[in-house]
C-alpha positions in Angstrom: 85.2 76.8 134.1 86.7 75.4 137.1 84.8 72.4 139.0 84.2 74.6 142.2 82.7 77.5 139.9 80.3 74.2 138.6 77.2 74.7 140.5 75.7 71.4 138.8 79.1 69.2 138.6 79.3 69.0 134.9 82.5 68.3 135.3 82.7 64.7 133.6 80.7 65.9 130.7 82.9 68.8 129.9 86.0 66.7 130.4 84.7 64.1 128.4 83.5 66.8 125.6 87.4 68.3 125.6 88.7 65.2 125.2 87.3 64.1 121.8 88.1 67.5 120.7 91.6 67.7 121.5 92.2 63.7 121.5 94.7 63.7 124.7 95.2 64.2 128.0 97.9 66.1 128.4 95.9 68.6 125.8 92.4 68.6 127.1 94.5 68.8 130.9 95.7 72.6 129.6 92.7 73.5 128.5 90.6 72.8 131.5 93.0 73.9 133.8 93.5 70.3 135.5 96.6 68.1 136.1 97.1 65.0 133.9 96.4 62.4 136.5 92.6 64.3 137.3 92.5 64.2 134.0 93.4 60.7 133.4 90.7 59.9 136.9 88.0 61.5 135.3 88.5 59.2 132.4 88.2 56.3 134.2 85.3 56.9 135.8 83.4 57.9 132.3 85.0 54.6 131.1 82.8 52.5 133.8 80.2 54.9 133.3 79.9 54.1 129.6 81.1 50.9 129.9 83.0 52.2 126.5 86.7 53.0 126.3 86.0 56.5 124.8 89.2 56.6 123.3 92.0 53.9 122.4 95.1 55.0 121.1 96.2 54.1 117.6 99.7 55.2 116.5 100.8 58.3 118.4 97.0 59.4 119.3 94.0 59.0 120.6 91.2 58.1 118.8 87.4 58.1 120.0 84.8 55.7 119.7 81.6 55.7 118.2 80.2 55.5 120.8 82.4 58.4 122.5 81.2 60.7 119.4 77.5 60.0 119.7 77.9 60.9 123.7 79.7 64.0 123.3 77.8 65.1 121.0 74.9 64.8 123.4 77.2 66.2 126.3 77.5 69.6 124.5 73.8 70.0 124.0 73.1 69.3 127.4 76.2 71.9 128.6 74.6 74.3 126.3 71.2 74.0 127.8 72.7 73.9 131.3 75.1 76.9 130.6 72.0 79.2 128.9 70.2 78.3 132.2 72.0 79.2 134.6 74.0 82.3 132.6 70.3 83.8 131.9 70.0 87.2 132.6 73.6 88.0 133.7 75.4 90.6 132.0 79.0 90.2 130.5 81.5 92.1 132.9 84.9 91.3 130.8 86.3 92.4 134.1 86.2 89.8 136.5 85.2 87.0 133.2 87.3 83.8 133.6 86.2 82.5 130.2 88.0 81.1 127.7 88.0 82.5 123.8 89.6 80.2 121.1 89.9 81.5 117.7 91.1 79.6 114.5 93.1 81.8 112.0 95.7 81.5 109.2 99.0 82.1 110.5 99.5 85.4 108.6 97.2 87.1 110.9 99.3 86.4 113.8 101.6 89.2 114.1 99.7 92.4 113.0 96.3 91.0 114.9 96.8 88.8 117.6 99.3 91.2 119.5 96.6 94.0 119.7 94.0 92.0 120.7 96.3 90.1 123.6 96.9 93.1 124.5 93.7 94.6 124.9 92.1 91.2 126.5 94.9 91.2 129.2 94.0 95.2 130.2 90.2 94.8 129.5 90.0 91.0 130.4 92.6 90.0 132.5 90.9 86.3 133.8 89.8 85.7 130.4 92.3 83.1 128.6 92.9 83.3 124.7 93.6 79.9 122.6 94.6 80.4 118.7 93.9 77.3 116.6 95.9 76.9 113.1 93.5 77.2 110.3 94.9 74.7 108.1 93.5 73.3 105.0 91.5 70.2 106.4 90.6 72.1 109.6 86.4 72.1 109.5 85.9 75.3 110.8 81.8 74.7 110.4 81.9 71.5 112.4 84.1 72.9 114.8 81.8 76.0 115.5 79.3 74.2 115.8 80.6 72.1 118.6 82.0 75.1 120.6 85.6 74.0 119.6 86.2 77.3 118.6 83.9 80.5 119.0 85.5 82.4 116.4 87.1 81.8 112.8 88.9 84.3 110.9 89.1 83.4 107.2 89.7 85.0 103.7 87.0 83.3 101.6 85.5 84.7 98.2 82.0 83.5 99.1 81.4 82.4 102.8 79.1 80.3 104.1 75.8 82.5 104.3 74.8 80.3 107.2 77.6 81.8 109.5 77.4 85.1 111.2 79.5 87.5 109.3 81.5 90.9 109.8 84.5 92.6 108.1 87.3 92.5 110.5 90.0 94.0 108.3 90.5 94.7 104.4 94.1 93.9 103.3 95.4 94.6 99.3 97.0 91.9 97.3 100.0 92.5 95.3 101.8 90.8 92.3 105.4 90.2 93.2 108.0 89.3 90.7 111.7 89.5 90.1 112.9 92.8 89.4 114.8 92.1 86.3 111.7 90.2 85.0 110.5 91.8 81.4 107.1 92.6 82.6 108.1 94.4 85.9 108.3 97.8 84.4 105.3 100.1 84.7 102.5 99.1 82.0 104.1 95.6 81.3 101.7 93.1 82.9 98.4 93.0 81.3 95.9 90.6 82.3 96.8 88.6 79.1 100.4 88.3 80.2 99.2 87.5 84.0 97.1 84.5 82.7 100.5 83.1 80.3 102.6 83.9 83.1 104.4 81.0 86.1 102.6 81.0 89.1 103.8 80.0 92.7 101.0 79.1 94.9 100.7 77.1 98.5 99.7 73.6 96.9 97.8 72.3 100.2 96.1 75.3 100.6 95.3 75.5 96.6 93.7 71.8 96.8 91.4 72.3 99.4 90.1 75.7 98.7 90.1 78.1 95.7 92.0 81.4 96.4 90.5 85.1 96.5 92.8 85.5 93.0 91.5 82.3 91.1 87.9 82.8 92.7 87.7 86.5 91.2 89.6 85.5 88.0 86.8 82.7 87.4 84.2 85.5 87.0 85.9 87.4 84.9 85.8 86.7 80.9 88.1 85.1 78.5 91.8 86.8 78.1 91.4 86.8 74.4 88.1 89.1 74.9 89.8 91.1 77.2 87.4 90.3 79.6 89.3 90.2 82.9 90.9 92.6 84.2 92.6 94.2 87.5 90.0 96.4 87.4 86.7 95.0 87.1 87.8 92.5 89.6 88.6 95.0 92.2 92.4 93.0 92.7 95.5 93.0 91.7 96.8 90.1 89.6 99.3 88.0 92.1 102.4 85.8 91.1 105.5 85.5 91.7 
């Protein structure tokens, strides 16, 4: 929202609101729309208003206060309340919206989603702006829904958080890869047994933080030796490499 579509001057509160979140100017100057000096002005004059720094820069960033984290905090629940007031009662035209729609999602999903739905947004939406976040391993999604950081996450997660609204957006199939010459690449070769014994390849950040759709549905399968688990009854296929 720019400051002349602000019918109650929020302005300061949603500057000082994108500025803990992306912790710099030049950032939070993007995505408001502003210059970096206005920026840097409206950041002074919450400075003196808080008589706070807000942020101080440590190494190559910007850091904010505890005091800057309590006030934001308190900025977005008033901007809510103030944004539900006045946008009561009007209906969505996707038309003539200028909002803004930032969506976190692993990197994988970039090139068979995000083209269709740029494209879409630009014929259906064309004032509407659409940021993509990196959903990295020690990205909190949940805190930064909550906020308004994002509005949307896309993940692939065994169980979700039942808390969060959920829908299916697409079903993909996951494959076991392995050498050609390998012994258990020909048809009938790699049982479930074998899978287990066999050298695996996985994304080690990614593996630490959270467990996998493969290891989650493994882990309630039973014991190789029983012949418990199994392609099958998990409703995957095995994946290595």
């Amino acid at each position: 929202m720019s400051r002349n579509e602000d019918a109650f001057d929020t302005y300061l509160l949603r500057v000082l609101c994108t500025l803990i979140s992306e912790q710099s100017v030049s950032r939070a100057a993007i995505r408001l729309d502003q210059s970096q000096p206005a920026i840097s002005a409206a950041l002074r004059r919450l400075r003196l208003l808080f008589g706070d720094p807000l942020l101080v820069r440590e190494k190559n960033r910007m850091v904010p206060t505890a005091r800057a984290l309590l006030a934001a905090d308190q900025a977005r629940a008033a901007l809510d309340l103030i944004d539900g007031m006045v946008n009561a009662g009007k209906a969505f035209a996707p038309e003539t919206t200028q909002l803004r729609f930032t969506i976190a999602t692993p990197d994988y999903l970039a090139p068979p989603f995000l083209a269709r739905v740029t494209q879409t947004l630009r014929t259906q939406a064309p004032g509407a702006r659409l940021v993509v976040l990196p959903l990295g391993p020690q990205f909190d999604y949940e805190q930064a829904l909550q906020s308004g950081e994002i509005d949307i996450v896309i993940g692939n997660w065994p169980s979700p958080p039942e808390h969060l609204h959920m829908s299916t957006l697409l079903e993909d199939e996951v494959v076991c890869l392995m050498d050609a010459g390998h012994p258990w690449a020909a048809p009938g070769e790699l049982t479930p047994e074998r899978y287990l014994q066999g050298a695996h390849i996985v994304p080690t950040p990614y593996s630490i933080a959270q467990r996998g759709v493969v290891e989650s549905s493994l882990g309630t399968c039973g014991s190789a030796a029983t012949g418990g688990c199994s392609a099958r009854t998990s409703g995957l296929r095995p994946t290595c490499w």
